[in-house]
C-alpha positions as CSV (number, residue, x, y, z in Angstrom):
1,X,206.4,-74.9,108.4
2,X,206.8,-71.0,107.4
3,X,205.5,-70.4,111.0
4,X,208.9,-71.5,112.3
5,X,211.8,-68.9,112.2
6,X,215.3,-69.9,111.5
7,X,216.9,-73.1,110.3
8,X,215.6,-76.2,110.9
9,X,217.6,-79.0,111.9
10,X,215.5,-81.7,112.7
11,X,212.1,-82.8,112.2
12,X,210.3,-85.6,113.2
13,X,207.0,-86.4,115.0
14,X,205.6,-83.0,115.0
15,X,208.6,-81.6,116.7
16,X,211.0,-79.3,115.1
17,X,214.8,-78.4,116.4
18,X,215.7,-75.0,114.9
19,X,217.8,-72.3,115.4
20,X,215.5,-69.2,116.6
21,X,216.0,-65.6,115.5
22,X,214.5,-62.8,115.1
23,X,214.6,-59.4,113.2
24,X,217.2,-57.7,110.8
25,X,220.4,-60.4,110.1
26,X,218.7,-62.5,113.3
27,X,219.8,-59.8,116.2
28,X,217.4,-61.4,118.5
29,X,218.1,-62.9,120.7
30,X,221.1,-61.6,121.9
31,X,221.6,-61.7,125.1
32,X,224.9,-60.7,125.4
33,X,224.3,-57.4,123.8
34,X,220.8,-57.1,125.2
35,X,222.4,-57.4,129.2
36,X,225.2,-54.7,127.9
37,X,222.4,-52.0,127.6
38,X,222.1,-52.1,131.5
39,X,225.2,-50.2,131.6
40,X,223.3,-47.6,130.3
41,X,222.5,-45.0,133.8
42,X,218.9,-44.3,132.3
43,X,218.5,-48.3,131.0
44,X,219.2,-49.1,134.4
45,X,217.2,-46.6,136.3
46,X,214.1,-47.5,133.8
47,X,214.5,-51.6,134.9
48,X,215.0,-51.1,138.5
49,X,212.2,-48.8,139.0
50,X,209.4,-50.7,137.3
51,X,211.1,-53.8,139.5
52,X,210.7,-52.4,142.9
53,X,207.0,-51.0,141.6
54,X,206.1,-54.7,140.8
55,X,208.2,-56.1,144.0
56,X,208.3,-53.6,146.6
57,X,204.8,-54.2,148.2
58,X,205.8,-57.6,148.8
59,X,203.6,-60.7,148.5
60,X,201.5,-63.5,151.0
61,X,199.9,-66.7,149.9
62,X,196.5,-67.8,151.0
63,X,195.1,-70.9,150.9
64,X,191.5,-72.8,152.1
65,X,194.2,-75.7,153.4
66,X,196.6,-74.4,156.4
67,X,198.9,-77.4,155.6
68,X,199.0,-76.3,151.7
69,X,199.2,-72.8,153.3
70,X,202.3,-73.7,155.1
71,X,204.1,-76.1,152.6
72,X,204.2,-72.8,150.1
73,X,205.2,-70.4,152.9
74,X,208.1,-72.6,153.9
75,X,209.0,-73.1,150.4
76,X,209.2,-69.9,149.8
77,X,211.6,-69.1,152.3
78,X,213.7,-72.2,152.3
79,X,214.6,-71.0,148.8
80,X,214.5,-67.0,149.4
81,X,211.8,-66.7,146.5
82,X,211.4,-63.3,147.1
83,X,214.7,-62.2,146.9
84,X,215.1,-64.2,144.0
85,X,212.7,-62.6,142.1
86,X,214.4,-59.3,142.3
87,X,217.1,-60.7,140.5
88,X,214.8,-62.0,138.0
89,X,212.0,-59.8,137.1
90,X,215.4,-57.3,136.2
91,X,216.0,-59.9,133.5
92,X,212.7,-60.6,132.5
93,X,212.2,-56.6,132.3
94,X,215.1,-56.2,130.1
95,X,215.7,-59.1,128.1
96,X,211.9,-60.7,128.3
97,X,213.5,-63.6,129.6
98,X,214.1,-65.6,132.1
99,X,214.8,-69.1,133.3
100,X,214.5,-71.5,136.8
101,X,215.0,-74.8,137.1
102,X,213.5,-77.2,139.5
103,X,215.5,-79.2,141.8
104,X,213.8,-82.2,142.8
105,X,215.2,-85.0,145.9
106,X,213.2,-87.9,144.1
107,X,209.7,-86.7,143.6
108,X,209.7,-84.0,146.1
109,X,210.4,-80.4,144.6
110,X,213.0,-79.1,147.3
111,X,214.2,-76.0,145.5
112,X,215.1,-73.6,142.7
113,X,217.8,-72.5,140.6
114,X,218.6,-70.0,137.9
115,X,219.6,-70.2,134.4
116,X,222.1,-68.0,133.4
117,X,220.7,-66.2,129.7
118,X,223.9,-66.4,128.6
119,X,223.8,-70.4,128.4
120,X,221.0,-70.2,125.7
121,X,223.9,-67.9,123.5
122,X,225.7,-69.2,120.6
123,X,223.3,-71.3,118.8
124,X,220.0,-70.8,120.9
125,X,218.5,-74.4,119.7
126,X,215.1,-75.4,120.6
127,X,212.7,-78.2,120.1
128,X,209.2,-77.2,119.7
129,X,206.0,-78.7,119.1
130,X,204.4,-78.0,115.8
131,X,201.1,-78.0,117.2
132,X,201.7,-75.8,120.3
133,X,204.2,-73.9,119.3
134,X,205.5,-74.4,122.8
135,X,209.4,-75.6,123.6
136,X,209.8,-79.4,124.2
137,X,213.8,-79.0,125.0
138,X,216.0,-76.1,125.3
139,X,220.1,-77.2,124.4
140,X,222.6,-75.1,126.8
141,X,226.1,-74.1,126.3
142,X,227.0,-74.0,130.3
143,X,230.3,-71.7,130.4
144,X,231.9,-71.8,133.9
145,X,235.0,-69.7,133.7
146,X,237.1,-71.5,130.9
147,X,234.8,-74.9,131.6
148,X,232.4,-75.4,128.4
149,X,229.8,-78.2,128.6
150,X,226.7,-79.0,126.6
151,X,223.3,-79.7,128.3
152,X,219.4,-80.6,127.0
153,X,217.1,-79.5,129.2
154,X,213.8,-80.5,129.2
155,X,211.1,-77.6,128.6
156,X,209.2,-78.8,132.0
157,X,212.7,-78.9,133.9
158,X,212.3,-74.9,133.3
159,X,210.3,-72.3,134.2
160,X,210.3,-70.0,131.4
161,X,209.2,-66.4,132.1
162,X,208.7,-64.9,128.8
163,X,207.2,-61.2,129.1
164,X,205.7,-59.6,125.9
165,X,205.8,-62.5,123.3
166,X,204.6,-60.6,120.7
167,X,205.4,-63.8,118.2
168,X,203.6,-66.9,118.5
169,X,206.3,-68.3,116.7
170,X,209.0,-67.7,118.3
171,X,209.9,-69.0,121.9
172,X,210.8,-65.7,123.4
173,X,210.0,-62.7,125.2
174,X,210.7,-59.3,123.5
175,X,212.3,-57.0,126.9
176,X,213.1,-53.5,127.0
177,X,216.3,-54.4,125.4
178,X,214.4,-55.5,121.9
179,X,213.8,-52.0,121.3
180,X,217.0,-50.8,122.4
181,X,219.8,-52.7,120.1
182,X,217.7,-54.2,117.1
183,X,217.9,-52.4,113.5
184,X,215.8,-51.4,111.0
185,X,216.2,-50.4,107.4
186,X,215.4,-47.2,105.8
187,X,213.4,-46.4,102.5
188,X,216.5,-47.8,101.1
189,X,217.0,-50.9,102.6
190,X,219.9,-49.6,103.8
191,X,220.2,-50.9,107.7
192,X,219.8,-47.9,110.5
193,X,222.0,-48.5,113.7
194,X,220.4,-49.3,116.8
195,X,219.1,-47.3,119.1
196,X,221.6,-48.1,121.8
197,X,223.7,-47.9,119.7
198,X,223.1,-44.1,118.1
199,X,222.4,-43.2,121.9
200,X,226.2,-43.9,122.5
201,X,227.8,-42.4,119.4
202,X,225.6,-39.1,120.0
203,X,227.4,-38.9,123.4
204,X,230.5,-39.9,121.9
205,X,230.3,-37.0,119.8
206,X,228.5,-34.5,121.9
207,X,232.0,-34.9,124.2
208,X,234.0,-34.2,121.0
209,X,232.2,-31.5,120.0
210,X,232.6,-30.1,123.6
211,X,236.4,-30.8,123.1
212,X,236.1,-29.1,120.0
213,X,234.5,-25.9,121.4
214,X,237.3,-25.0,123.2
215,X,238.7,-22.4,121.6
216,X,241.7,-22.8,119.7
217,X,244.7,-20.5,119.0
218,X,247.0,-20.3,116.3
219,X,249.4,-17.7,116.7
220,X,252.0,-16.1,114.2
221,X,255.1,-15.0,114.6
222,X,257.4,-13.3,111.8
223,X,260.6,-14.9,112.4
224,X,262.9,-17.6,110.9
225,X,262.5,-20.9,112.0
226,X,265.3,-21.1,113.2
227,X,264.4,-18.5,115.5
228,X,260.9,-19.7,116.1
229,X,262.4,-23.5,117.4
230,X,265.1,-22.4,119.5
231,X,263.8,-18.6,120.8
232,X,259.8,-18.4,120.2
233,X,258.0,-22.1,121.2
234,X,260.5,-22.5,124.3
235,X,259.1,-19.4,125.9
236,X,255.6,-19.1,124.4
237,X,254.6,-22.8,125.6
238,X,254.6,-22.3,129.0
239,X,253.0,-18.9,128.9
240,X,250.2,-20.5,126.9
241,X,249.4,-23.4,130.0
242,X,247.8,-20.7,132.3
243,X,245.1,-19.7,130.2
244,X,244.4,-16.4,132.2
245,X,248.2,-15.3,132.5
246,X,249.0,-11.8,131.1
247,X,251.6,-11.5,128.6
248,X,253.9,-8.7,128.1
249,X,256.2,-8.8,124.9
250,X,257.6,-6.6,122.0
251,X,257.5,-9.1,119.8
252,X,255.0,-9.0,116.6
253,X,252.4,-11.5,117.1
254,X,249.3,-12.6,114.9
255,X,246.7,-14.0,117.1
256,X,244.1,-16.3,115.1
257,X,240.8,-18.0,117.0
258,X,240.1,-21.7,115.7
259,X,235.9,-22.1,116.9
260,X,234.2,-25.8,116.5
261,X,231.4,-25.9,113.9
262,X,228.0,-24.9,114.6
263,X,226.2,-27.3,112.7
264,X,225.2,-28.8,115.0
265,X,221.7,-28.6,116.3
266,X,220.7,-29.9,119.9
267,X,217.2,-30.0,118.2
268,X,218.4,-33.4,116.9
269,X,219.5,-34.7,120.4
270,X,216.2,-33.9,122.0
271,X,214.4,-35.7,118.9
272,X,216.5,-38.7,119.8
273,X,216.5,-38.3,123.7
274,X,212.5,-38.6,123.1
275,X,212.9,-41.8,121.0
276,X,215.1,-43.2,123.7
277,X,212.9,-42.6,126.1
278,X,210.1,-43.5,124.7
279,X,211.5,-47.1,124.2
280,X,212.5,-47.6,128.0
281,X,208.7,-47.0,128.6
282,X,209.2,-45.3,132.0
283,X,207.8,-41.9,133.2
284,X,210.8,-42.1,135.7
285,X,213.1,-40.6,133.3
286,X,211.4,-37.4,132.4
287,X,211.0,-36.8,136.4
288,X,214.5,-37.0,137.1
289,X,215.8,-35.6,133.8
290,X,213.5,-32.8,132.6
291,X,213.3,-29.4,133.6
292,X,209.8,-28.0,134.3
293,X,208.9,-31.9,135.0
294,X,205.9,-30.9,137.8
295,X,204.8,-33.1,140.8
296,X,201.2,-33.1,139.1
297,X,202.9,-34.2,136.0
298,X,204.6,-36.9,137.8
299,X,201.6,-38.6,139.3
300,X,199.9,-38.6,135.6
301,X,202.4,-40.2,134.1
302,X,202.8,-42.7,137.5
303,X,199.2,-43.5,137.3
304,X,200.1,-44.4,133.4
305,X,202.6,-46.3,134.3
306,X,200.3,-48.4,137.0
307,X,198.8,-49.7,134.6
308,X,201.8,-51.9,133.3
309,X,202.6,-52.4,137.0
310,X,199.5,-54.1,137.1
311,X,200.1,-56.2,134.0
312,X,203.2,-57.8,134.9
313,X,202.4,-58.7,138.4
314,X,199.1,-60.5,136.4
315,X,202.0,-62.6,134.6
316,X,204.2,-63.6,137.7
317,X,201.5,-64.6,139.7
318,X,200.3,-66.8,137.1
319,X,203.4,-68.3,136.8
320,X,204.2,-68.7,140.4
321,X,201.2,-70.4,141.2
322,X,200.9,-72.3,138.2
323,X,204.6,-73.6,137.6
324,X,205.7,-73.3,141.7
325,X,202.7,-73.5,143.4
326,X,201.1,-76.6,141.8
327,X,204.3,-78.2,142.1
328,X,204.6,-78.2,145.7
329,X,200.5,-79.1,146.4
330,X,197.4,-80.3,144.9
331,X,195.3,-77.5,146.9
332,X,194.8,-74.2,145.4
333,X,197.2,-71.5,146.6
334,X,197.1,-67.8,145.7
335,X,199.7,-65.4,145.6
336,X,198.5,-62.1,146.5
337,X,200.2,-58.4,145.9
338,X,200.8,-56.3,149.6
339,X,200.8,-57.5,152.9
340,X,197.7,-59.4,154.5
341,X,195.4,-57.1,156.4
342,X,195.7,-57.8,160.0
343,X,191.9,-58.2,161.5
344,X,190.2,-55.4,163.7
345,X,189.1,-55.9,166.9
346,X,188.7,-54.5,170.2
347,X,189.7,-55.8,173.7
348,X,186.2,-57.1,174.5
349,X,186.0,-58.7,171.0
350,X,188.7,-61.0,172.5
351,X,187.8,-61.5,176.5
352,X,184.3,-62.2,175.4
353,X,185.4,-65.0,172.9
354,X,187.5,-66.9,175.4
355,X,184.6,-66.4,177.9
356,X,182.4,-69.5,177.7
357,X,179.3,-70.5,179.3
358,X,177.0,-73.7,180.2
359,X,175.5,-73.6,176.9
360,X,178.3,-72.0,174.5
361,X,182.0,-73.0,174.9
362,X,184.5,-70.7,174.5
363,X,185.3,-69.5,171.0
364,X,189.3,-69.0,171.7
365,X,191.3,-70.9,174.0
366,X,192.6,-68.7,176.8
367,X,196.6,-69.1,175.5
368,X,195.1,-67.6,172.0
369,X,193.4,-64.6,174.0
370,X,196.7,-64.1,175.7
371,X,198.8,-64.1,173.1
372,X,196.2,-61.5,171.1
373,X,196.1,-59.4,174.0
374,X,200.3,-59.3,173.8
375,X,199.9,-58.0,170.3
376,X,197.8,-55.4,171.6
377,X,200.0,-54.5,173.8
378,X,199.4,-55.8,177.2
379,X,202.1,-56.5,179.5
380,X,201.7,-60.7,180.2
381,X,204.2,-62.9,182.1
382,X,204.2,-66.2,180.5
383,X,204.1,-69.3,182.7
384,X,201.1,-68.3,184.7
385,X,198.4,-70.8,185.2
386,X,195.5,-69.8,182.8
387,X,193.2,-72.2,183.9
């Protein structure tokens, strides 16, 4: 099926094992080289950012059932699910990838785990359904220090969080990283380096050209060489390692200034500094980088950048409450954005709901109207009789 990328290696009731890749002499995936880019400061700064935007408020659960209500909440915090997904919207950000397993204790889900990126390396082999287009199995290569083992997974074993697909036919998520270290060919078809990979030769060469700038010295001396080995270098040399020293001689000297090239243009580097940018997809990097960068040029490009905010806490909700969520309960359970907004009400609001009379009975029970009125402040011994 032309649909399917790479090289099959099985086939057989509508399923097909292949080996998936993507782009110019298959650099995608790659994990490897993708989670190298986050040693880049502004790769780094550009995932983290848009993480705590999507994160930082926090998250609650809701539910019409308190006992569904409370499985999830305990859930959630038996297996620290919000810290958790720190670790793993980073990857999904930069990779558009990123895997948990379920751990079940018969048929009771009890936890989660995740799945290094790096175990789907080497030969990425996946079974997928013809008609879906969805993985059936996922083969690992689990590397443990110098232990290598092989593993199939079962696709509903894993949660798969796979941000920006933007090919049906492949199984994975195209990250920040996608646009960072693939290549692309010129008018040619000769291949163009990567963008991560210009980014780091320009600053290779930016700090030789700086080295270069320095200026150099060559300076003459009409003697022998004789004369030049045993008299001239022994006394010149250290003279010439303080810069700023004076130097008083009767000697005849030739003094000749070696300047670097200036070829170069820095137009170029802010042509490419824009392209880089420009593929991280954050208005973070202009505000700390960028001169002149106002605050009302800030909160534009913030309120842009909501937008995808927005988006990818759309996705991992989804996902939570479809792959965790369901999981755990047959009742619906939301996941919401934020913290839950506490009701407002006053001091009479609650003494007049615990107040009851021969025809109404009281709304609250008096420990529920005590405990209310400790939120609010009021000083209340516990132990008294509230009869």
């Amino acid at each position: 099926m032309e649909l399917i990328k790479g090289r099959s290696k099985q086939s057989s009731g509508g399923k097909v094992v292949s080996v998936f890749s993507d782009g110019i002499e298959g650099d995608w995936p790659n994990w490897a080289k993708a989670l190298e880019t986050y040693r880049n400061p502004a790769v780094a700064l550009a995932v983290d950012t848009l993480a705590y935007a999507v994160l930082g408020p926090g998250f609650y659960v809701t539910s019409r059932s308190t006992s569904a209500k409370k499985r999830v909440e305990e859930f959630v915090e038996s297996v620290n699910l919000k810290s958790m997904l720190y670790d793993l919207v980073r990857e999904m950000l930069l990779t558009g990838n990123s895997f948990l397993e379920y751990v079940y204790d018969g048929d009771e889900l009890v936890s989660l785990k995740r799945v290094p990126l790096r175990w789907f390396n080497g030969s990425p082999r996946v079974e997928v359904d013809l008609e879906t287009l969805e993985p059936v199995r996922y083969n690992l290569v689990i590397q443990v220090g110098s232990h290598v083992e092989y593993r199939t997974v079962p696709a509903d074993m894993l949660i798969h969080f796979r941000w920006n697909r933007i090919d049906s036919a492949s199984p994975w998520g195209y990250g920040l990283a996608y646009q960072l270290i693939a290549t692309q060919r010129d008018w040619r078809g000769r291949i163009v380096p990567s963008v991560f990979d210009s980014e780091a030769t320009l600053r290779r060469d930016l700090i030789l050209y700086m080295d270069k700038a320095v200026p150099r010295r060559i300076i003459k001396f009409d003697v022998g060489d004789e004369v030049l080995e045993s008299q001239i270098k022994p006394e010149f040399e250290q003279i010439l390692r303080e810069p700023a020293a004076d130097v008083i001689t009767n000697r005849k000297i030739e003094v000749e200034d070696l300047k670097a090239p200036e070829r170069i243009r820095f137009e170029y580097y802010h042509y490419f500094e824009n392209v880089f940018t420009a593929a991280l997809r954050s208005p973070v990097i202009k505000l700390f980088t960028t001169p002149g960068f106002t605050e009302a040029s800030a909160r534009e490009a913030v309120g842009v950048n909501e937008y995808q905010v927005r988006a990818i806490r759309e996705y991992i909700e989804h996902v939570i409450e479809t792959k965790v969520f369901s999981r755990l309960t047959p009742e619906r359970v939301e996941l919401h954005w934020g913290q839950p907004e506490l009701p407002e009400y006053k001091i009479s609001d609650i003494l007049l709901a615990a107040r009851g009379d021969s025809y109404n009975p009281p709304v609250i029970s008096r420990t529920e109207a005590r405990r209310m009125l400790r939120e609010l402040g009021w000083i209340l011994e516990d132990g008294v009789d509230q009869t």
